[in-house]
C-alpha positions in Angstrom: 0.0 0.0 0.0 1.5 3.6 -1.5 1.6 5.8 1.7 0.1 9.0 2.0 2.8 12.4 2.3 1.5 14.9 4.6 4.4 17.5 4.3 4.4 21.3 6.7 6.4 23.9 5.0 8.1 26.8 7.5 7.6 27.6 10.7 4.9 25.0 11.2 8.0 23.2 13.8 6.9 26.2 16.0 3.1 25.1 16.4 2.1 25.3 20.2 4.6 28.6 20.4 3.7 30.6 17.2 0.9 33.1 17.7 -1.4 30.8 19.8 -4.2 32.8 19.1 -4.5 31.9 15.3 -2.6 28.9 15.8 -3.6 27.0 19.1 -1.4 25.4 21.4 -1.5 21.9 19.7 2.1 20.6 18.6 3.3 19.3 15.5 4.2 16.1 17.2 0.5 15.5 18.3 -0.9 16.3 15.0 1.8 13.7 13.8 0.2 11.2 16.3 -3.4 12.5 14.8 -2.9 11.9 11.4 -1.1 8.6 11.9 -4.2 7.0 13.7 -6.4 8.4 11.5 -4.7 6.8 8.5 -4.8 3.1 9.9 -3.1 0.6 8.1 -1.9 3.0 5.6 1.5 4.2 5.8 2.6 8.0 6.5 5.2 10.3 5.4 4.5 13.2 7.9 7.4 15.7 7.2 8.6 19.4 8.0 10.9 21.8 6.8 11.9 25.7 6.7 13.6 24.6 3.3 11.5 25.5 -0.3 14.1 23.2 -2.0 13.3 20.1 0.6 9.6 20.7 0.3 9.6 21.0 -3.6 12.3 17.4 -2.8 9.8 15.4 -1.1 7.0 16.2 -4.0 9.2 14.5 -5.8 9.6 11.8 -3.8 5.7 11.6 -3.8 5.5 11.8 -7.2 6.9 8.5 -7.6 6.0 7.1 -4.3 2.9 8.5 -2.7 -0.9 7.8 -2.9 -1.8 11.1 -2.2 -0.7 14.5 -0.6 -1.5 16.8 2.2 0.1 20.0 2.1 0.3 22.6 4.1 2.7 25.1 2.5 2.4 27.9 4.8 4.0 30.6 3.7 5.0 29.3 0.2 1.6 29.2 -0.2 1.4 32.4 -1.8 5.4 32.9 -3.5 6.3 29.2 -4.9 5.4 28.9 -7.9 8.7 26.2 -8.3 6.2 24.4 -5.9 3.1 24.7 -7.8 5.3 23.1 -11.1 6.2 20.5 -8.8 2.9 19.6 -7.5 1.1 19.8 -11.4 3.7 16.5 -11.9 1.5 14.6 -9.4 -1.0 12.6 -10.6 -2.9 11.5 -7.1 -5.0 13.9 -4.7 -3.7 16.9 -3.1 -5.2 18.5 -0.4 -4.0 21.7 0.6 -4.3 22.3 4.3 -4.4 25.6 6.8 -4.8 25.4 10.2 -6.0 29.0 9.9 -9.0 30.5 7.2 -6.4 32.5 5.0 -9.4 34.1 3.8 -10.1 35.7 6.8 -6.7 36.8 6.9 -4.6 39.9 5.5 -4.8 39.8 1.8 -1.4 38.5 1.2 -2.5 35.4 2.6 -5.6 35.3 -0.2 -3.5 34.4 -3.1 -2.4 30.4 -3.3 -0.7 28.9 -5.8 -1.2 25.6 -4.5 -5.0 26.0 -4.7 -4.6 25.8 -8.5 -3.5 22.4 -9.1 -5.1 21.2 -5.3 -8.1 18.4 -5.6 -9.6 20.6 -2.7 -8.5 23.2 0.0 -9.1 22.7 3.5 -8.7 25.8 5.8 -10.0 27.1 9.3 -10.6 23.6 11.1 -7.4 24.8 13.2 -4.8 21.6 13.8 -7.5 19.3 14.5 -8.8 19.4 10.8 -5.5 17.2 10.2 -7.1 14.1 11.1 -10.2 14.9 8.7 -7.6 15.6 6.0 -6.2 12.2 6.4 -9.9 10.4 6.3 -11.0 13.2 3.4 -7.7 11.9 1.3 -8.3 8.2 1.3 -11.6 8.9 0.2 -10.2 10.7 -3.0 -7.8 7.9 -3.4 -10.5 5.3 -3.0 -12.5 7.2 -5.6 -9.6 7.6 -7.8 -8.9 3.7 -7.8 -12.2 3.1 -8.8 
């Protein structure tokens, strides 16, 4: 069974420290734990990095890998398009994850580049919305199989 990569771009390390009030206090080590029970038998990739060219790496990696990816970007979000050209090379689901509602947010946080190559955007369901990412992606790769 092809894993699944859920992959955290910058600063997403800093969860349970970084501006708790948009944030929460959950870590990413218990959104790790999270997402692996959620995903069962299926394996996990759950990776983060401060690094565009790591990020862009492990899409790679996927590429030739993974079932399916959820991706929060964070930041490069909204100035990677090197990560959007490496996302269009996947074939499976994407889900592109915020633990905040960018659209609620300043306006520089309204443009994504990921959103145009995503299968769907999930944002606003703070870190417990990981989870549901996990169950909402093995849906589009069971639908996808069929």
């Amino acid at each position: 069974m092809k894993p699944i990569y859920i992959l955290n771009g910058p600063n997403l390390n800093r969860l349970g420290k970084r501006e708790p009030e948009i944030y929460g206090t959950t870590t990413l080590g218990e959104v790790e734990a999270w997402c692996r029970e959620a995903a069962g038998e299926r394996p996990v990739e759950f990776r983060q990095t401060n690094s565009e060219e790591k990020l862009i790496d492990w899409v790679h990696e996927a590429i030739d890998e993974g079932a399916g990816i959820i991706i929060n970007p964070a930041a490069f979000t909204f100035t990677s398009l090197a990560l959007l050209d490496a996302l269009k090379m996947f074939t499976g689901p994407i889900i592109e994850f915020h633990i905040s509602n960018i659209h609620r947010r300043e306006q520089i946080y309204h443009n994504s580049y990921v959103s145009m190559t995503a299968t769907t955007v999930m944002a606003g369901l703070g870190a417990t919305g990981y989870p549901l990412a996990v169950k909402a992606l093995e849906r589009l790769i069971e639908e996808k199989r069929r």
